[in-house]
N, C-alpha and C positions, 0 to 999 in steps of 0.2 A: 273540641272545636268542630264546627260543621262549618261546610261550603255556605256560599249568599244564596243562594237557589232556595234556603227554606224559609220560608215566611217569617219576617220579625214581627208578624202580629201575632203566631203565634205565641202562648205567653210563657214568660221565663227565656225568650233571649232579644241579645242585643245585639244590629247591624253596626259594626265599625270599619273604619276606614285606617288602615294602620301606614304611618310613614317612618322615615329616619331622620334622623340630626344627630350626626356623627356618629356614633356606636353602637347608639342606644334608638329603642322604638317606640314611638307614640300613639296613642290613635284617641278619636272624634268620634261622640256621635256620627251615624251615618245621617239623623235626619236635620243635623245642621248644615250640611256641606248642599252646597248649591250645586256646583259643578269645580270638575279638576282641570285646571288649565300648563300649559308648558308656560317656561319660564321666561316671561320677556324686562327688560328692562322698564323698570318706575321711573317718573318724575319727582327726582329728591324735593322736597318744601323745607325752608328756611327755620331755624327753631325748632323743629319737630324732635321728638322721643327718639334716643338711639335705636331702638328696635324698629322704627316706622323709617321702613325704606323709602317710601313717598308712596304715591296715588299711581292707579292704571287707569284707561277708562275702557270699561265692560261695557260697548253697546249703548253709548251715551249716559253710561253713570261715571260719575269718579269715585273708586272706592280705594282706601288705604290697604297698602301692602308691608304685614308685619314680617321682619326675620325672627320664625321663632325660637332660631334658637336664641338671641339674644335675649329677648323674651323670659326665655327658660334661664337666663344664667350661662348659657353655653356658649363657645367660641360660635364666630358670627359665620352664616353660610356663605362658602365662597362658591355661587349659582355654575351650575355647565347646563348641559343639552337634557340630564336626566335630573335636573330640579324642576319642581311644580311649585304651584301656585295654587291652594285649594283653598274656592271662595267656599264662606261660611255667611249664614247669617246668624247674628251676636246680638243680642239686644234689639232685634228691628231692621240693625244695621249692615250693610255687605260690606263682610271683609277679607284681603287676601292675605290668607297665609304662607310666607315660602319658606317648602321644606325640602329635603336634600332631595327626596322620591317618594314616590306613592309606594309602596309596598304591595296589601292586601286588602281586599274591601271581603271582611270575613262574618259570620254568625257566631258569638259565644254563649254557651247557656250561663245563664243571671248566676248558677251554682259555681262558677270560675271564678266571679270578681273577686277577687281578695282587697281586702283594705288597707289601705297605705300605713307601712309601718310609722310607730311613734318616734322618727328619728330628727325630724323638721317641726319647727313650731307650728302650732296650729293654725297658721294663716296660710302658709307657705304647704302644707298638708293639705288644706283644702280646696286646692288647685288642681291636685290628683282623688278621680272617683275612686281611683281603684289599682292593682296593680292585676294584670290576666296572666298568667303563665298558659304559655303557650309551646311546647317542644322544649328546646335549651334556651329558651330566652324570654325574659320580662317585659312586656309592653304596657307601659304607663297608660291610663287613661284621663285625658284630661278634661276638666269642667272648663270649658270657654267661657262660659258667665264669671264662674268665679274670676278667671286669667285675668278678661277683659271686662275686670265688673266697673273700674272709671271710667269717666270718657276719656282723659287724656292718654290711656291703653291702645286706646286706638283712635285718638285723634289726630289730624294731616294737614 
């Protein structure tokens, strides 16, 4: 693992943004995330996806705020002062996602990615690129297209 300081154009690595949801570690492209915001309170919408906490508005847009751990499967985040909100853009479109914390915005060389064990069906696999070992602990990588390949994923 190397520091962000070294160029992700050089070839063979990739800049990630790594956060938490509960005990475990995720991370993002870094060239999807727009910008990382602190955690403020959404405007819940009527019918919407359990994981869609409702809309913020960024600066005169309304964009949807996912909990991902629900998202994931995981107990839902209960937000404090070191929860974030890290906008992504997914399909064209700007979305927030709130995770427990930002962790690390790191450089891995392409030779780390490991691929996600045969332990999940193939659809639920293809939501994870990769798994990176990093020190004692596993950080998933996940495909946001894949996550949020319908609209209703992330519709508000």
């Amino acid at each position: 693992m190397q520091n962000i300081n070294k160029s992700s154009a050089d070839a063979g690595f990739l800049e990630i943004i790594s956060f938490h949801l509960g005990s475990q570690v995720f991370c993002v492209n870094i060239m999807s995330v727009r910008e990382i915001r602190g955690w403020a309170p959404s405007t819940t919408l009527p019918h919407s996806p359990p994981h869609v906490l409702g809309v913020i508005n960024l600066r005169g847009s309304v964009i949807p705020v996912i909990d991902m751990a629900i998202r994931l499967g995981l107990p839902a985040i209960e937000p404090t002062e070191r929860s974030a909100i890290i906008v992504t853009n997914i399909a064209g479109k700007l979305v927030g996602l709130l995770v427990e914390n930002v962790s690390d915005m790191i450089t891995v060389n392409n030779s780390e990615l490991q691929p996600a064990p045969d332990v999940l069906p193939a659809a639920e696999r293809a939501l994870t690129k990769a798994i990176i070992p990093v020190d004692k602990q596993m950080i998933c990588y996940l495909d946001l297209d894949a996550l949020f390949a319908s609209r209703e994923d992330i519709a508000a």
